[in-house]
C-alpha positions as CSV (number, residue, x, y, z in Angstrom):
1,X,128.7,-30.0,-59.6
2,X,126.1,-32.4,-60.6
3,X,125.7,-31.9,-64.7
4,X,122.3,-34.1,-65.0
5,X,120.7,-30.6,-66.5
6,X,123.7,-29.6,-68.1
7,X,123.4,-27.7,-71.7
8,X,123.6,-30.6,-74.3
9,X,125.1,-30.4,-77.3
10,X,124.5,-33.4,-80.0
11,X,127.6,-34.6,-82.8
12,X,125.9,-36.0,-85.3
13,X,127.3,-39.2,-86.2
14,X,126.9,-38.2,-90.0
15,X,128.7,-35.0,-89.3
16,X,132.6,-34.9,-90.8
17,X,135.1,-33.6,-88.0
18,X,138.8,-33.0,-88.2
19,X,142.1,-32.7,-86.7
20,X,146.2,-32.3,-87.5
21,X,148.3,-34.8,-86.4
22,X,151.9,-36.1,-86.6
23,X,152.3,-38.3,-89.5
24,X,154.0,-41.3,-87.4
25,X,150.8,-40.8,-84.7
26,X,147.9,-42.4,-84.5
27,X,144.7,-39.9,-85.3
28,X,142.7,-41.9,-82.9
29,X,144.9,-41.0,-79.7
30,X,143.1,-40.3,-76.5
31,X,145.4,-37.9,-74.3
32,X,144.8,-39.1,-71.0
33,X,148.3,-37.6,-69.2
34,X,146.7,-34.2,-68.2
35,X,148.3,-32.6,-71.1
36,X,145.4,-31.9,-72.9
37,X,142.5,-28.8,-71.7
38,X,139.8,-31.3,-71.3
39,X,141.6,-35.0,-70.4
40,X,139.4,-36.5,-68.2
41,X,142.4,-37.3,-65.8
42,X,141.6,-40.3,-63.3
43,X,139.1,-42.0,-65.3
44,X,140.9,-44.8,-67.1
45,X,139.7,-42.6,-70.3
46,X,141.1,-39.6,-72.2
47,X,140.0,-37.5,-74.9
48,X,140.9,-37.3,-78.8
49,X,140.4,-33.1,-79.5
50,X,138.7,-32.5,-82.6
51,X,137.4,-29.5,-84.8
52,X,134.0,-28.6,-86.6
53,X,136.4,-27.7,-89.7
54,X,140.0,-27.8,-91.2
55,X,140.7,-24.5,-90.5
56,X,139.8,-25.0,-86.9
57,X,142.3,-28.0,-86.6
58,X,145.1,-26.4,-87.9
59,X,145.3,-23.2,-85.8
60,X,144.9,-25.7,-82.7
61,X,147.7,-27.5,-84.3
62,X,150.1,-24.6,-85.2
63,X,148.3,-22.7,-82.6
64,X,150.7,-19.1,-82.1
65,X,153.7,-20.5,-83.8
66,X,153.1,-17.8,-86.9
67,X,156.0,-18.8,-88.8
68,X,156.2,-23.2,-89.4
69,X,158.7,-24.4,-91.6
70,X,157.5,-26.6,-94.4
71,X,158.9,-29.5,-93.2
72,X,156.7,-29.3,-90.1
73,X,153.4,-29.3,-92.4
74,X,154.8,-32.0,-94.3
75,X,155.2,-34.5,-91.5
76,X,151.4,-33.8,-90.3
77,X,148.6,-35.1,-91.9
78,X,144.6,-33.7,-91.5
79,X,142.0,-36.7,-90.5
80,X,138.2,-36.5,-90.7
81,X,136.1,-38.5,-89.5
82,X,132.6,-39.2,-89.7
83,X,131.7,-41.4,-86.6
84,X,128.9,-43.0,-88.1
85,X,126.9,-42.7,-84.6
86,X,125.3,-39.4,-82.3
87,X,127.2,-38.7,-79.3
88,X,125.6,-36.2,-76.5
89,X,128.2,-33.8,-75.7
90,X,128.3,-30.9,-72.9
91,X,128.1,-27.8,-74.3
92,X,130.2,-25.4,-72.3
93,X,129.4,-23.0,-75.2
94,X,125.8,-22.6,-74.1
95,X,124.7,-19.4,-72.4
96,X,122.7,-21.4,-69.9
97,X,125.9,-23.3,-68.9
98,X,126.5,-20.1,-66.8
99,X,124.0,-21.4,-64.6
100,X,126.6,-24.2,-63.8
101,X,129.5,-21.3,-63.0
102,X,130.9,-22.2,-66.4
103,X,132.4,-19.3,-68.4
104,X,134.5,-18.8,-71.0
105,X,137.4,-19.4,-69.2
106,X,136.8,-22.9,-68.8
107,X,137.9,-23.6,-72.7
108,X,141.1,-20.2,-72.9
109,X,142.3,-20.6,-69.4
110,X,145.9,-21.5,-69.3
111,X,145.2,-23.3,-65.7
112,X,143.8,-27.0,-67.2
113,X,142.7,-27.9,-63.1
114,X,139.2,-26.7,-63.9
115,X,138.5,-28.0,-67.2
116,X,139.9,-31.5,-66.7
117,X,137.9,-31.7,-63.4
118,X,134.5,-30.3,-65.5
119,X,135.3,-33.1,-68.1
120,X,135.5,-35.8,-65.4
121,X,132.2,-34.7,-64.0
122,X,130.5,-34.7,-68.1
123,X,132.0,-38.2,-68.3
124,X,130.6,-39.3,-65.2
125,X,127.4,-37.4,-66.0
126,X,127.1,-39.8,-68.9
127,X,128.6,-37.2,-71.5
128,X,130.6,-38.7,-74.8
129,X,132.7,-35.7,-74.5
130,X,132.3,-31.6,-74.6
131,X,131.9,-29.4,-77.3
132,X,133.7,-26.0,-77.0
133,X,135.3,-23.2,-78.9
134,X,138.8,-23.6,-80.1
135,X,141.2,-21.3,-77.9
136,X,143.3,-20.1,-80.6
137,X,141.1,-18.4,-83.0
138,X,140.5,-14.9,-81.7
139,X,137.2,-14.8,-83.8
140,X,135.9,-17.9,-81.8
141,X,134.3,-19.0,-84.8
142,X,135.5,-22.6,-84.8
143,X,134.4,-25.4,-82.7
144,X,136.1,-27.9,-80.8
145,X,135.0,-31.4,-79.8
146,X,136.9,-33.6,-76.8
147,X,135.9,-36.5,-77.4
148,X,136.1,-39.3,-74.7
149,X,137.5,-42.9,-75.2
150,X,139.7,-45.1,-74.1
151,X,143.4,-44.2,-75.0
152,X,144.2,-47.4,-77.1
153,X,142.9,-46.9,-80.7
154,X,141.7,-49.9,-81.3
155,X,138.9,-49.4,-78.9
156,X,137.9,-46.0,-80.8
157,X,137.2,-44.0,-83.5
158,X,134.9,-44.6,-85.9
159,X,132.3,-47.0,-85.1
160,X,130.6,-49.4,-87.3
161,X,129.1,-47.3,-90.4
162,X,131.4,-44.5,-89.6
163,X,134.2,-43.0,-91.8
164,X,137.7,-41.6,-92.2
165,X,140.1,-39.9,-94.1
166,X,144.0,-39.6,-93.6
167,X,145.8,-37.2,-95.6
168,X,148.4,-35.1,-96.4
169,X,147.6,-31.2,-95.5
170,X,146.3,-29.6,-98.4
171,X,147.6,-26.8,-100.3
172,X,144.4,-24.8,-99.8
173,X,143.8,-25.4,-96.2
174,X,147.9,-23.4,-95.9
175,X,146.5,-21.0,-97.6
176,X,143.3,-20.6,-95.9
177,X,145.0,-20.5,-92.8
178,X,147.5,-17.9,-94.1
179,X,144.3,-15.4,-95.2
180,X,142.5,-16.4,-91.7
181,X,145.3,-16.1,-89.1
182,X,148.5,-15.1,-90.8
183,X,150.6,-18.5,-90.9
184,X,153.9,-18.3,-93.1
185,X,155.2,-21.6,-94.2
186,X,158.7,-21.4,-94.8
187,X,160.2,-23.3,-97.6
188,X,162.6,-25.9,-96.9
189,X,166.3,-25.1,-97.7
C-alpha cells in the first residue's frame, strides 16, 4: 500500500498527551516486541501508545479489568507530555482513509498482523506515528497516538523545548473513570 496520500493527522508539539504506566517503567518505552496494536515490528523502531486525555489512558491501561485493586493504581503513575515539536501522524480515523481499505477494524481488531504491518508502511511513508481511537472506550471518544521512536529512552521523548509530568494517579481521574466506564477500586486490606 503506498501511503504518500494518506489522511494526515498533525500532534501539535504544544499539545499535552498522556499515558499510565508502571511505576518502576520507564514512560518513554517504545514496544517494539509485536505486543503492542501498532509496533512497527522489523523496523529497528517501536512505538510509545499515548492518549488525547487522562481518561483515555487509563481505560487503555485498566482496559476491561472493571474491578483493580488499589494497590494496582498505586504502583502506576499518569505522564504527560508536551513534545515541544509537530509530528505528522496517519490518521486511520479519517473517513478518506477508506480509500486506503482502512476501516475501523484496523485500531479494535484483536488480530495485530494488519495494524503492525499498516504502521510499518506510515513509518516508511515518513509518518512520526498514527493517530487512532482508543479500543476500549465504547463511546470512541478518546484518541490514541502511537508514537514511533527508537525503544531506548534516551533517544526519545520530549525534545528540546518540550515537557513532562510524572505523577501519581490522581484521585479525580479514579473517579472520572468510575462515572465514565464503571471502574471499582478496591481498597487494600
Amino acid at each position: 500500500m503506498r501511503l504518500e496520500r494518506f489522511p494526515r493527522s498533525t500532534l501539535r508539539g504544544d499539545r499535552e498527551i498522556y499515558r499510565i504506566h508502571r511505576a518502576t517503567r520507564d514512560p518513554r518505552w517504545f514496544s517494539a516486541d509485536g505486543l503492542g496494536r501498532f509496533d512497527p515490528v522489523g523496523t529497528g523502531l517501536g512505538a510509545c501508545y499515548f492518549a488525547d486525555r487522562p481518561a483515555g489512558a487509563c481505560v487503555e491501561a485498566f482496559r476491561k479489568k472493571m474491578l483493580v485493586a488499589e494497590d494496582e493504581v498505586r504502583e502506576r503513575l499518569l505522564y504527560s507530555v508536551r513534545l515541544g515539536h509537530d509530528l505528522r501522524l496517519a490518521d486511520v480515523t479519517s473517513r478518506r482513509a477508506l480509500q486506503f481499505g482502512i476501516t475501523g477494524s484496523i485500531g479494535a481488531s484483536e488480530n495485530y498482523t494488519a495494524s503492525q504491518a499498516f504502521a510499518s508502511e506510515a513509518l516508511a511513508a515518513g509518518f512520526a506515528g498514527v493517530r487512532y481511537l482508543v479500543r476500549h472506550d465504547p463511546a470512541q471518544k478518546f484518541f490514541g497516538y502511537a508514537l514511533f521512536g527508537h525503544p531506548t529512552p534516551a533517544h526519545s521523548l520530549p525534545a528540546p523545548g518540550g515537557s513532562t509530568v510524572d505523577e501519581p494517579i490522581p484521585d479525580s481521574l479514579v473517579e472520572q473513570a468510575r462515572r465514565l466506564f464503571g471502574y471499582r477500586v478496591l481498597p487494600a486490606p
